[in-house]
C-alpha positions in Angstrom: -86.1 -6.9 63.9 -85.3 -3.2 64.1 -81.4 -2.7 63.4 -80.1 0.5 64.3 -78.7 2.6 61.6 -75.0 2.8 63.4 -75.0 -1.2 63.6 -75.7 -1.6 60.0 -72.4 0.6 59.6 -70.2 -1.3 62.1 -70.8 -4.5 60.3 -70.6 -3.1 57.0 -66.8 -1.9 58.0 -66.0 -5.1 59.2 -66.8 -7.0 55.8 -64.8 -4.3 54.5 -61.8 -5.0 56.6 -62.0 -8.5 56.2 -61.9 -8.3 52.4 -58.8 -5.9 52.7 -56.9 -8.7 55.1 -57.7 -11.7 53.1 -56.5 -9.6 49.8 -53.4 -7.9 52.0 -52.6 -12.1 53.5 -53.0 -13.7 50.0 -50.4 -11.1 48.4 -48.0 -11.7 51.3 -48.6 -15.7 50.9 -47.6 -15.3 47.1 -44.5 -12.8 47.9 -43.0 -15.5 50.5 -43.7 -18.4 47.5 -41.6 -16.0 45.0 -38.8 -15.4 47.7 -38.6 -19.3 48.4 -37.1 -20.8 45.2 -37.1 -24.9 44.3 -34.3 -26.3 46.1 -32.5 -26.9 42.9 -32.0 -23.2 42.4 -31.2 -22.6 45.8 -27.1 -23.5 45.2 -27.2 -21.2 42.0 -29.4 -18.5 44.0 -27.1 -17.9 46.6 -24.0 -17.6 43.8 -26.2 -14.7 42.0 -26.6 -16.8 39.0 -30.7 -17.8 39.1 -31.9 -17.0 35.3 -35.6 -16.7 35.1 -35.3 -17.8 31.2 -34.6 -21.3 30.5 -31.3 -22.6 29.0 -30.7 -22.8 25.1 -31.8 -26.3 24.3 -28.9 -28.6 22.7 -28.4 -28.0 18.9 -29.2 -31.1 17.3 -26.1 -31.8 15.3 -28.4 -33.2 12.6 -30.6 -30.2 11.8 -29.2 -27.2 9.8 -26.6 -28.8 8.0 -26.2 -26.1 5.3 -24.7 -23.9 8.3 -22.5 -26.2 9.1 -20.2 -27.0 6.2 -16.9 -25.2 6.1 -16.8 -22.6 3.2 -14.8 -23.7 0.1 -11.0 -23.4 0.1 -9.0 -21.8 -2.1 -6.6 -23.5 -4.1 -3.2 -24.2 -1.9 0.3 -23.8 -2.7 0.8 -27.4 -4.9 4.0 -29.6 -3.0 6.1 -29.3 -7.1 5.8 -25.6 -6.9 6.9 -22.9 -4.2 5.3 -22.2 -0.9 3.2 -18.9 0.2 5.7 -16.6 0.3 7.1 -13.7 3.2 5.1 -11.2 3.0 6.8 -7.8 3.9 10.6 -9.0 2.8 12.0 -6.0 0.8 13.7 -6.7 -2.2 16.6 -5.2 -4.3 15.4 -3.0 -7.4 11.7 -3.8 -6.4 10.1 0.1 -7.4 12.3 -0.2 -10.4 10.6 -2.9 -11.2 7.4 -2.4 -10.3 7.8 0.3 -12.7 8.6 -1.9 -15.4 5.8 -4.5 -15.2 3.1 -1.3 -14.9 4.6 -0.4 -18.5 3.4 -3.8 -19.9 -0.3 -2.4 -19.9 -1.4 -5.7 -18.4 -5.3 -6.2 -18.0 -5.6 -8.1 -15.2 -2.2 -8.9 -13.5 -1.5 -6.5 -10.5 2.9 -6.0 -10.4 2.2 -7.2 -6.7 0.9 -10.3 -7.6 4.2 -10.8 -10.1 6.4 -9.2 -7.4 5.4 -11.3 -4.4 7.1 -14.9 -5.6 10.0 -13.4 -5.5 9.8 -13.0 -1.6 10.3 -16.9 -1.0 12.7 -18.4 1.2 13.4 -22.2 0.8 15.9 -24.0 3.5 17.4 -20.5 4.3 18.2 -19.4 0.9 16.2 -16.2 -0.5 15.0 -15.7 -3.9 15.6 -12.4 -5.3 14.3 -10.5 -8.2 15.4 -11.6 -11.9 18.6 -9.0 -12.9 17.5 -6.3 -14.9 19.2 -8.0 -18.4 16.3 -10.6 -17.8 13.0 -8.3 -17.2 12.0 -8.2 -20.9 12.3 -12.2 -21.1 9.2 -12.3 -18.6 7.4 -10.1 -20.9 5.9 -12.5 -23.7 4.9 -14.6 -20.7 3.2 -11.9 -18.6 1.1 -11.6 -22.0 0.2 -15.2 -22.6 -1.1 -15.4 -18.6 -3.3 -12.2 -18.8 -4.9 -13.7 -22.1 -5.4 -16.4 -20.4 -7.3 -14.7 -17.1 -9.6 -13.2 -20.0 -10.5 -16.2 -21.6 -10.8 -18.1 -18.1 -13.1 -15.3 -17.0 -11.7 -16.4 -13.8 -9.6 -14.8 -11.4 -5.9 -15.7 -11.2 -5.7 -16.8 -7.3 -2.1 -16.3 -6.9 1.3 -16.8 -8.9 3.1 -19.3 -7.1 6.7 -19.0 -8.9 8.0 -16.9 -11.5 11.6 -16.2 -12.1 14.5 -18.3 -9.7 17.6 -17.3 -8.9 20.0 -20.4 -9.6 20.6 -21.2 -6.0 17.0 -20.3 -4.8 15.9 -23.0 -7.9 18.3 -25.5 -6.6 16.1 -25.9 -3.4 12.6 -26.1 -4.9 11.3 -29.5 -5.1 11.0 -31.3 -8.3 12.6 -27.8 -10.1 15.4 -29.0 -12.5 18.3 -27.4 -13.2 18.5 -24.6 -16.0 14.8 -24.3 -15.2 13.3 -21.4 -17.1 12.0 -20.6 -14.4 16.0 -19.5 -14.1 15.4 -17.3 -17.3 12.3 -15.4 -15.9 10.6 -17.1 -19.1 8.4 -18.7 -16.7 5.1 -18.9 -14.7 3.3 -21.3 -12.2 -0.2 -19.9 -11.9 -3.0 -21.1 -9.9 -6.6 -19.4 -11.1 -9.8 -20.3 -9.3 -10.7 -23.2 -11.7 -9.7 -26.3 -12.1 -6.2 -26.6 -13.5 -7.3 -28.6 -16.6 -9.4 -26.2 -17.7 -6.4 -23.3 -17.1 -4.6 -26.3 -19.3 -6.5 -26.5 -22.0 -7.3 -22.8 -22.7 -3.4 -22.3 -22.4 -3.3 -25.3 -25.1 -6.1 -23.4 -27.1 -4.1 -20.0 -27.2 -0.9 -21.9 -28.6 -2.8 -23.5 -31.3 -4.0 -20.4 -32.4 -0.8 -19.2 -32.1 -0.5 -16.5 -29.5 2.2 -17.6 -27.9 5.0 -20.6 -28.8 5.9 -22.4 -25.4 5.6 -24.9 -22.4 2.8 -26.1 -20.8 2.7 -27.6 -18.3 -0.5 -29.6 -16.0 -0.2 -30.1 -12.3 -2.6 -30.8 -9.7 -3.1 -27.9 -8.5 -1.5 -25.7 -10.9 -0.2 -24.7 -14.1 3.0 -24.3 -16.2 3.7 -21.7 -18.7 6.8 -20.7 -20.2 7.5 -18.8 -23.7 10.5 -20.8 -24.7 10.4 -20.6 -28.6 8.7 -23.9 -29.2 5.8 -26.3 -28.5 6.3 -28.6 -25.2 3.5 -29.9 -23.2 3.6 -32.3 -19.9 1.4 -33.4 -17.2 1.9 -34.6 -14.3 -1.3 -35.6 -12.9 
């Protein structure tokens, strides 16, 4: 059978074509599938909030438990001693003597961290600086405590009471009167270690006889005063 050339073109267009539409119809089927979302979408679709990413799963509360334990604390303020002080309150005579503790050549004690007890305020009354007769008494003291940080090799966390004003004194709990605490002969430190090994090194230092004074072991703290002669307590 003789086809004419022209023929064998005409049908050879027309497979063409028909290849085209079936390619053009199958890309328009798939656009109308994308456009037409499950119907569970549908609500969120129409509220702009369809996410082509799937959801974070659920953490299992189980897994990862290193991440989830709260950091360590630092030691608190101990319910026998003061509370965290004001911070800001000026005080009377405070450069004079800041001036004063920077002469003491301490190591490791910053005059802040002496100064800031001072700022406490207990049932409305505010403590004040020690008067300037008593500065030198806090000296052998501020000694003893700064030896002490160096053989602790342990920060001091934070002083919670030094000197008292006799009123001030009057409204701390479990203070006693004539305190020397009330002769700014005294500290309550807090260091971050326990407070029986702050205790013992303290007792350590008095036997060898750096200092002659109180000590004094609390949970979460301890005493030291430079009285003149041995006394040691604990109340634990």
């Amino acid at each position: 059978m003789n086809i004419s050339r022209a023929t064998l073109q005409r049908r050879r267009f027309l497979q063409s074509g028909s290849v085209l539409g079936f390619g053009a119809l199958s890309a328009l089927c798939a656009g109308r599938k994308l456009l037409h979302l499950p119907r569970h979408l549908a609500a969120t679709k129409r509220q702009g909030l369809v996410t082509l990413a799937p959801p974070n799963p659920t953490p299992n509360p189980t897994q990862n438990l290193a991440y989830q334990q709260e950091p360590p604390s630092f030691p608190d303020a101990p319910l026998e001693t003061e509370p965290n002080p004001p911070t800001g309150r000026p005080l009377e005579l405070e450069e004079s003597f800041r001036d004063f503790l920077l002469s003491l050549g301490l190591r490791h004690l910053s005059a802040e961290e002496i100064i800031d007890p001072h700022r406490g305020v207990m049932d409305g009354v505010e403590n004040t600086l020690p008067p300037v007769k008593l500065w030198e008494k806090l000296s052998p003291t501020l000694k003893v405590a700064d030896e002490l940080r160096e053989r602790l090799q342990t920060p001091l966390c934070r002083i919670t009471s030094g000197y008292r004003s006799p009123s001030y004194n009057a409204k701390v709990p479990g203070a006693v009167k004539g305190s020397y605490h009330t002769r700014n002969q005294a500290l309550d430190l807090v260091y971050f270690c326990s407070p029986k090994k702050a205790f013992d090194t303290a007792l350590q230092l008095r036997r060898e006889g750096f200092f002659r004074g109180g000590i004094g072991l609390y949970p979460t703290f301890i005493h030291l005063d430079t009285r003149g002669y041995a006394a040691t307590w604990r109340r634990v």
